[in-house]
MMTF fields as JSON, N, C-alpha, C and O atoms, coordinates in Angstrom:
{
  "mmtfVersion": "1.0.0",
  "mmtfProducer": "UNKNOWN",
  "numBonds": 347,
  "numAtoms": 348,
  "numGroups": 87,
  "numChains": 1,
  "numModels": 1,
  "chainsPerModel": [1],
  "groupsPerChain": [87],
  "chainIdList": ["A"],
  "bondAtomList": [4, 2, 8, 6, 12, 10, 16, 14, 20, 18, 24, 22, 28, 26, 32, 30, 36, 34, 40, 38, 44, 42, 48, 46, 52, 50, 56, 54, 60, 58, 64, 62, 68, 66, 72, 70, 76, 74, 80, 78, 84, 82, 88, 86, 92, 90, 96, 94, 100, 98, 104, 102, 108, 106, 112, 110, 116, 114, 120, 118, 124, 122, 128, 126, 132, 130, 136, 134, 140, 138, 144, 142, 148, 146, 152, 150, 156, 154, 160, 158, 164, 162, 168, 166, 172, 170, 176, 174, 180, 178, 184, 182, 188, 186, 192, 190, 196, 194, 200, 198, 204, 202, 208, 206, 212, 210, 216, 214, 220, 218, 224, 222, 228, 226, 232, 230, 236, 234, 240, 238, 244, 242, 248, 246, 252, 250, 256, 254, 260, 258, 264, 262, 268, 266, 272, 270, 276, 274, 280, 278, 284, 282, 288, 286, 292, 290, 296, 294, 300, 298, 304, 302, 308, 306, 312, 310, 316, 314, 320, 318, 324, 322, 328, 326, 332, 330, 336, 334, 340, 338, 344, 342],
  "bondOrderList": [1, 1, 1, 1, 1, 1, 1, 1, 1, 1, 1, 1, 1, 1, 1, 1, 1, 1, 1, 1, 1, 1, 1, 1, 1, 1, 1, 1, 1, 1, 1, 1, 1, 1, 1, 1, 1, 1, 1, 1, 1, 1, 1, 1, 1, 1, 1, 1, 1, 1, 1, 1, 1, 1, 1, 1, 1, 1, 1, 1, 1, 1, 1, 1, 1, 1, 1, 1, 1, 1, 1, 1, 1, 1, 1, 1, 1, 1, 1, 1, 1, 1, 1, 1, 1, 1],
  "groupList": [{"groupName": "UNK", "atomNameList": ["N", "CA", "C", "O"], "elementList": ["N", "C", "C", "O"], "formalChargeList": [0, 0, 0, 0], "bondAtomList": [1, 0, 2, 1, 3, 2], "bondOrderList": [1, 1, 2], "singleLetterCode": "X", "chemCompType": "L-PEPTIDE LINKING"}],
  "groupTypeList": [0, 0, 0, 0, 0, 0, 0, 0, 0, 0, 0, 0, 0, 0, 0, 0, 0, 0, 0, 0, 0, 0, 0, 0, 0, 0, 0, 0, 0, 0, 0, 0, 0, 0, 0, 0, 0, 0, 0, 0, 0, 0, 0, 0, 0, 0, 0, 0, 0, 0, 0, 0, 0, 0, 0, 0, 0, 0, 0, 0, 0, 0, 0, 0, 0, 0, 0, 0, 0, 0, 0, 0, 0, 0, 0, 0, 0, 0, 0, 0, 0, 0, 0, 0, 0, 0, 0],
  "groupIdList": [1, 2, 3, 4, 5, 6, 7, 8, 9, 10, 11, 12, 13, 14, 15, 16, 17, 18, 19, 20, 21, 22, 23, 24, 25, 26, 27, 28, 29, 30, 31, 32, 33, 34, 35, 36, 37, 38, 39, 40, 41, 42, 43, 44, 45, 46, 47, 48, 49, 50, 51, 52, 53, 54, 55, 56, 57, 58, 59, 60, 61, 62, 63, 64, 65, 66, 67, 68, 69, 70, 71, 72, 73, 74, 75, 76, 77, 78, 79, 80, 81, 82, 83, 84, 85, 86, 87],
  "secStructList": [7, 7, 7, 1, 1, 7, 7, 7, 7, 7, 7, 7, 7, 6, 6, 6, 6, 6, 6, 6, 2, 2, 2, 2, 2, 2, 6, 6, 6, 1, 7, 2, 2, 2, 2, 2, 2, 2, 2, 2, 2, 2, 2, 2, 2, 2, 2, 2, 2, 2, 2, 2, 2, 2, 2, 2, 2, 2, 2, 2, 2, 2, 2, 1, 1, 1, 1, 1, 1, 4, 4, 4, 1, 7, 6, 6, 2, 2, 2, 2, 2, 6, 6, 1, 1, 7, 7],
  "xCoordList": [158.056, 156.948, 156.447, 156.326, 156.059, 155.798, 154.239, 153.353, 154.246, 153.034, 152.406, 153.315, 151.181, 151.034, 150.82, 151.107, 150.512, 150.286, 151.352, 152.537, 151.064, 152.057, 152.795, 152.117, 154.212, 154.394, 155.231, 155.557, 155.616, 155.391, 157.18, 157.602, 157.977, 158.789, 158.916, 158.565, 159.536, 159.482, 160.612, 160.96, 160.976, 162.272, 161.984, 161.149, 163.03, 162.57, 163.301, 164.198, 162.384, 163.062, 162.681, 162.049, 163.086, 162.775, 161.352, 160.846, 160.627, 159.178, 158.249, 157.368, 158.804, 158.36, 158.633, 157.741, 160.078, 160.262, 159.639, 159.576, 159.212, 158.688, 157.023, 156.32, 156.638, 155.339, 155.545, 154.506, 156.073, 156.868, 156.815, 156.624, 157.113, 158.102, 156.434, 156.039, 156.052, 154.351, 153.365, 152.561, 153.214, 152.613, 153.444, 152.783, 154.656, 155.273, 154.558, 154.005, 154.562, 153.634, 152.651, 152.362, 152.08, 150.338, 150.024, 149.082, 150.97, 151.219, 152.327, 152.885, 152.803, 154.429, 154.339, 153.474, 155.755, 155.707, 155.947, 156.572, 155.042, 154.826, 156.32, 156.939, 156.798, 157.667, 157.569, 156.436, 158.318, 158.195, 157.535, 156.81, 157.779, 156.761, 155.426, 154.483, 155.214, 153.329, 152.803, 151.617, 153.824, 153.326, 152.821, 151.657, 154.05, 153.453, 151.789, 150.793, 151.952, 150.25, 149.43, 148.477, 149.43, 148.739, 148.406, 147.462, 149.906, 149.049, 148.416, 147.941, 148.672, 147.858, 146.648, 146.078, 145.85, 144.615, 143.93, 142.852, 145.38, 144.438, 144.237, 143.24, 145.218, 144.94, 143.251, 142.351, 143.644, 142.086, 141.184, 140.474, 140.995, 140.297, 139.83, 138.805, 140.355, 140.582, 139.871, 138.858, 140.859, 140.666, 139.421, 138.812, 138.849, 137.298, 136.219, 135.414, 136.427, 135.597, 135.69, 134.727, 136.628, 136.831, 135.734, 134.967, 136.084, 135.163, 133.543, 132.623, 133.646, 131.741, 131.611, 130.875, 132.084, 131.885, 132.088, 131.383, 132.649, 132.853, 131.237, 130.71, 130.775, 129.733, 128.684, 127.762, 128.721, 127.001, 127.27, 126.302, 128.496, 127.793, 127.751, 127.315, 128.093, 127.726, 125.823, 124.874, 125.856, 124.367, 123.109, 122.082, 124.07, 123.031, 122.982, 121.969, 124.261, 124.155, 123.069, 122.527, 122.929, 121.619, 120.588, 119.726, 120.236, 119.3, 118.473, 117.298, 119.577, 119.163, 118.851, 118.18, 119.628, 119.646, 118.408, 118.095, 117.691, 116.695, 115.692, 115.112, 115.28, 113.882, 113.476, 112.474, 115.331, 115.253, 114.891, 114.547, 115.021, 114.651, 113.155, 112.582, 112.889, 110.979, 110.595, 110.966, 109.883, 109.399, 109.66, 108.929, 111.044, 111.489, 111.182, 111.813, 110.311, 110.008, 108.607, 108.096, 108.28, 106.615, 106.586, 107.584, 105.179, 105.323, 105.956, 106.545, 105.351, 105.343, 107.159, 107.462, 107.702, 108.8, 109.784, 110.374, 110.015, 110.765, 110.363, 111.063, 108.929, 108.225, 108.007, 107.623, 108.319, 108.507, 109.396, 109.528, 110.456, 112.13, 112.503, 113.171, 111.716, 112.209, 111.357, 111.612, 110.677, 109.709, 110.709, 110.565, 111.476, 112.925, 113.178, 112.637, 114.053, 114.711, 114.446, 113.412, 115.574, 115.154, 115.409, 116.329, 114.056, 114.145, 114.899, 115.011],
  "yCoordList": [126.736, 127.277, 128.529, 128.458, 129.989, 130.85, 130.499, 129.856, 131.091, 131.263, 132.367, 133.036, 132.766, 133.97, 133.148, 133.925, 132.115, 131.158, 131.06, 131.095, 130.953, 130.863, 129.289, 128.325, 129.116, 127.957, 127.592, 128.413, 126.537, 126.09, 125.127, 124.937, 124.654, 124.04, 123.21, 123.613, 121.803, 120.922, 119.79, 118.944, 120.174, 119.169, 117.86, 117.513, 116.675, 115.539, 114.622, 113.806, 115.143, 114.133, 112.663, 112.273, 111.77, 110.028, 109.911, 108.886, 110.608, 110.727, 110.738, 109.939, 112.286, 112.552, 111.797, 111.487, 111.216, 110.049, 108.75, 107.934, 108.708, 107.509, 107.448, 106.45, 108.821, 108.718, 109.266, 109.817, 109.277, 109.255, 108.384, 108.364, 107.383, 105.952, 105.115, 104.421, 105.297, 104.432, 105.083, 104.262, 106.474, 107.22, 106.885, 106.786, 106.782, 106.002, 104.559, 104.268, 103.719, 102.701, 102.671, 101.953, 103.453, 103.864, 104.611, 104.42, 105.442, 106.194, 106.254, 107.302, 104.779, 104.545, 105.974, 106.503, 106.034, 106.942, 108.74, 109.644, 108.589, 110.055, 111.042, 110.313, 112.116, 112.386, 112.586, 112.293, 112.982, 112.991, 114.343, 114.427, 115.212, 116.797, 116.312, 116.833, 115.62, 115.296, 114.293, 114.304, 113.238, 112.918, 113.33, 113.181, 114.243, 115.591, 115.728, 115.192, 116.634, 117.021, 115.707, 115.961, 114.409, 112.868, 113.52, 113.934, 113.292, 113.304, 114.424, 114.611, 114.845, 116.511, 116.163, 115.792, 116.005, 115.88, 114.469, 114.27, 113.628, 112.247, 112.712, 112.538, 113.202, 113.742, 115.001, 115.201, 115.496, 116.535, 115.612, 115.554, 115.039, 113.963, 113.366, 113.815, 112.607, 111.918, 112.811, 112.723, 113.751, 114.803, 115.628, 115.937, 116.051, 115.98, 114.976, 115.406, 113.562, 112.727, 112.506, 112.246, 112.564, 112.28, 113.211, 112.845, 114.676, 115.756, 115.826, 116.096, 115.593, 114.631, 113.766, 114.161, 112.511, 111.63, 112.352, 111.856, 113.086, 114.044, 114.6, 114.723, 114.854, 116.606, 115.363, 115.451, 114.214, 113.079, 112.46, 112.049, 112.448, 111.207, 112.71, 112.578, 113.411, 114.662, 115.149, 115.198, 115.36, 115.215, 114.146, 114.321, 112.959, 111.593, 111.687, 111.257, 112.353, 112.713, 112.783, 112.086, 114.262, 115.044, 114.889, 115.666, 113.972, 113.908, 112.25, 112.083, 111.521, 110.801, 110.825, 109.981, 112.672, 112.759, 114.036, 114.529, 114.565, 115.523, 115.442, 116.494, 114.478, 114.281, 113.452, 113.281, 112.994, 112.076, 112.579, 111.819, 113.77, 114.8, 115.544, 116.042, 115.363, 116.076, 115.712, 116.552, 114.688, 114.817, 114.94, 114.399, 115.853, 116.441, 118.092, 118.913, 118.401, 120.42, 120.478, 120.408, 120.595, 121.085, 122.363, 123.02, 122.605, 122.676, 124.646, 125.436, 124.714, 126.324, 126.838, 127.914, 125.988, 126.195, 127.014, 127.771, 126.871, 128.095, 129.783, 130.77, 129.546, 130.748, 131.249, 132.41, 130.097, 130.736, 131.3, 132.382, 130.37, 130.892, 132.428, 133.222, 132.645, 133.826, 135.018, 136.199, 134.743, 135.898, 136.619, 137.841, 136.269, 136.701, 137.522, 138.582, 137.598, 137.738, 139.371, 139.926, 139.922, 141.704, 142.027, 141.683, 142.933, 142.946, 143.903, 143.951],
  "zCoordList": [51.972, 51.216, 51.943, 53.166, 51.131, 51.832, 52.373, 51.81, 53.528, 54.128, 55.076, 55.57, 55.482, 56.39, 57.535, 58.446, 58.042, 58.66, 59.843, 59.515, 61.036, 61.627, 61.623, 61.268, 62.041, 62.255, 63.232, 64.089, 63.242, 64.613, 64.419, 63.278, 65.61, 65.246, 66.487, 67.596, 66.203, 67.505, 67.426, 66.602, 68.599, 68.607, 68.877, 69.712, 67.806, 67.8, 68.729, 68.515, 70.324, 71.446, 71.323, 70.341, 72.386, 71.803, 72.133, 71.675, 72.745, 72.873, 71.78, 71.461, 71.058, 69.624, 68.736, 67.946, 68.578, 68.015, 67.988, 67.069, 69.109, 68.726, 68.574, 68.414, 68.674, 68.397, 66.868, 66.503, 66.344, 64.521, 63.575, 62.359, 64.75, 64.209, 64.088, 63.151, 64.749, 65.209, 64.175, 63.735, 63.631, 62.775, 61.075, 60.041, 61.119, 59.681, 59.569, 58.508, 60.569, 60.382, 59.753, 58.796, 60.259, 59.879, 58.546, 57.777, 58.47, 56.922, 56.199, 55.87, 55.836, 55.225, 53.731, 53.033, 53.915, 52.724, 52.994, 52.439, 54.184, 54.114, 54.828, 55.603, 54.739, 55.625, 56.961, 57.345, 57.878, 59.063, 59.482, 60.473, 58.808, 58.78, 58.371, 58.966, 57.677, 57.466, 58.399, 58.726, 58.935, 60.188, 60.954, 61.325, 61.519, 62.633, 62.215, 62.7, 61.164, 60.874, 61.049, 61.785, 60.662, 60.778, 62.356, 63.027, 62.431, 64.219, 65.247, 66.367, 64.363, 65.413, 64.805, 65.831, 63.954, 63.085, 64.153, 64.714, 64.013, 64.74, 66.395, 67.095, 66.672, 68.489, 68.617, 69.432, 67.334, 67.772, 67.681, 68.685, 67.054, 67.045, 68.357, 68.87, 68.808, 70.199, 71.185, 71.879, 70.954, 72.412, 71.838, 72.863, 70.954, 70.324, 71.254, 72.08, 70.894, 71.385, 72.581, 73.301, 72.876, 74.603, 75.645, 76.536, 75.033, 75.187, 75.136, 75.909, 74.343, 73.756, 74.621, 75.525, 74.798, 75.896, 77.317, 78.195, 77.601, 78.88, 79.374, 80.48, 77.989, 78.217, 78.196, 79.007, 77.359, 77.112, 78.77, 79.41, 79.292, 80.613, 82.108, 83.252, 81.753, 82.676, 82.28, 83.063, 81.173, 80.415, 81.435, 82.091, 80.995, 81.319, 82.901, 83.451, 83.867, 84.686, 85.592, 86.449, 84.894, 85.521, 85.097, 85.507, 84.224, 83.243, 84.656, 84.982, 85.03, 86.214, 87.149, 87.743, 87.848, 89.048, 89.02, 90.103, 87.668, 87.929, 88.581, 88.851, 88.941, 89.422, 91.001, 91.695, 91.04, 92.138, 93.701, 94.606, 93.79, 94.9, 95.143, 96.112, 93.9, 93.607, 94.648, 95.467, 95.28, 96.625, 97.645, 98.474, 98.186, 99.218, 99.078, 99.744, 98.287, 97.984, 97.464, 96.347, 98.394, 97.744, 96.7, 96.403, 96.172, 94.571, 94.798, 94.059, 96.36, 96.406, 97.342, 97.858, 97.257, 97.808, 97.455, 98.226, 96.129, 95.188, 95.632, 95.859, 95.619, 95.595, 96.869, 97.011, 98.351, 99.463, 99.631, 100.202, 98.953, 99.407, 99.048, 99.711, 97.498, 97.145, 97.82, 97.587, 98.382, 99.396, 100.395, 100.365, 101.083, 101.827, 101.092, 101.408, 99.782, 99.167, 99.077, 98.708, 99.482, 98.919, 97.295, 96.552, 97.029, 95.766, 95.194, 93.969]
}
């Protein structure tokens, strides 16, 4: 089918194969070229959320560790430190 789209081509080692064979399961019927697409759609996916869960427990992180130091810096400390500082 024409397209402006680039495309893409991939050899079907027993790797790919069998992540094929496991995706025909899941979507009997379909050919092995719309698999491919099944599974690139289901991997962004994944690797989407994985990402989200990456950035929320880095988040919850600091969101635990913000305050745990407050009483080691008095309130004017920022404002001593930057007195050094050439402007």
């Amino acid at each position: 089918m024409p397209t402006t789209r680039p495309r893409h081509q991939i050899t079907e080692t027993p790797a790919v194969a069998r992540a094929l064979d496991l995706a025909a399961q899941r979507w009997p019927g379909e050919s092995r070229g719309q698999l491919l697409v099944h599974l690139v759609h289901e991997g962004s996916k994944v690797l989407g959320e994985e990402m989200n869960d990456g950035a929320a427990r880095r988040a919850r992180a600091v969101e635990l560790t913000s305050a745990k130091y407050v009483d080691l810096f008095d309130e004017d400390y920022l404002q001593d430190l930057r007195k050094d500082w050439a402007e």
